[in-house]
N, C-alpha and C positions, 0 to 999 in steps of 0.2 A: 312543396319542399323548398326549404330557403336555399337560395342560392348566394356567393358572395363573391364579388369580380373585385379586388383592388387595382390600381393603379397611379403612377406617381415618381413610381423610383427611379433612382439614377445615381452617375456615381459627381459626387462633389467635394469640396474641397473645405475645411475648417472653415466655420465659419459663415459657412453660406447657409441658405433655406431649402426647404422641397415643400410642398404642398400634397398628398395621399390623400384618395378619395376610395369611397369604396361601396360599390356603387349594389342595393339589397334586391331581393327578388323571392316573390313566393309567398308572402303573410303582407301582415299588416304592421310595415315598419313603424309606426308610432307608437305602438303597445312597449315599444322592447327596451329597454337600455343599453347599448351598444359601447361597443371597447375595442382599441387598440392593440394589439399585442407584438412584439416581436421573438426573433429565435437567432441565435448565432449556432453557428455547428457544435454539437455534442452537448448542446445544452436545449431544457426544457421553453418553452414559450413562456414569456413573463409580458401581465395585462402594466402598460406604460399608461396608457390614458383611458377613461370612461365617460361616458356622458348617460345621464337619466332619462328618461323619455319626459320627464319634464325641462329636461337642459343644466341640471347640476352638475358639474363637472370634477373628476378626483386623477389626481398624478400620482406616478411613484415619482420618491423624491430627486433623481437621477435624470429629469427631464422637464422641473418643475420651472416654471418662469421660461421658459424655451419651446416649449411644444402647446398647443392650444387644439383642442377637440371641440368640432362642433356639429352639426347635425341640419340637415334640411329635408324634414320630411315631407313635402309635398315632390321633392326627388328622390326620396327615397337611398337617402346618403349621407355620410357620413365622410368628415373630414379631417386631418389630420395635421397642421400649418406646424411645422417646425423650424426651428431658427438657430442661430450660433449653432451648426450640427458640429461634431465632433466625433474622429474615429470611432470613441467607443458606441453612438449608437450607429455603429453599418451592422447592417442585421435582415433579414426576411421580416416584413412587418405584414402584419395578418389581421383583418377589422374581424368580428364576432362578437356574444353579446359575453358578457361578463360572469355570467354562469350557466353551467349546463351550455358550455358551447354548441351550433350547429355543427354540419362538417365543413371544415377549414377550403375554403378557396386555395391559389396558390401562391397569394400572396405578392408581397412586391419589392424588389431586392433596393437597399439602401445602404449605399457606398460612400466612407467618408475620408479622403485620403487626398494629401496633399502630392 
């Protein structure tokens, strides 16, 4: 059974970085494509970043040039480096694979607020 632990969050200020990891368990994390998601309250979970199991990487365009996805599967994890943050992404951010999600870890709260 896969398991998914993130971590990472915190609360920060415009402009600054956070770094999210998220750390896989259960399978054989190289087969998979793995994704980023996050969730604000009352609203559904939207995939912000992906990465291939070959390492291609896709953004939604609200995060594009500021957020970088990458992957180290000999750790079996998956990384999230985001930059110039800005209120609008504070959010629950959630790693999974980008389709036919697992079930959701708890995710890691990310606060952006001056």
């Amino acid at each position: 059974q896969v398991q998914l632990v993130e971590s990472g969050g915190g609360t920060v200020q415009p402009g600054e970085s956070l770094r999210l990891s998220c750390v896989f368990s259960g399978s054989i994390f190289s087969f998979y494509a793995m994704g980023w998601y996050r969730q604000t309250p009352g609203n559904e979970r939207e995939l912000v970043a992906s990465i291939t199991n070959g390492g291609n990487t896709n953004y939604v365009d609200s995060v594009k040039g500021r957020f970088t996805i990458s992957r180290d599967n000999a750790k079996k994890t998956v990384i999230l480096q985001m930059n110039s943050l800005k209120p609008e992404d504070t959010a629950v951010y959630y790693c999974n694979r980008p389709t036919s999600p697992w079930n959701w870890g708890q995710g890691t709260q990310v606060t952006v607020s001056s």
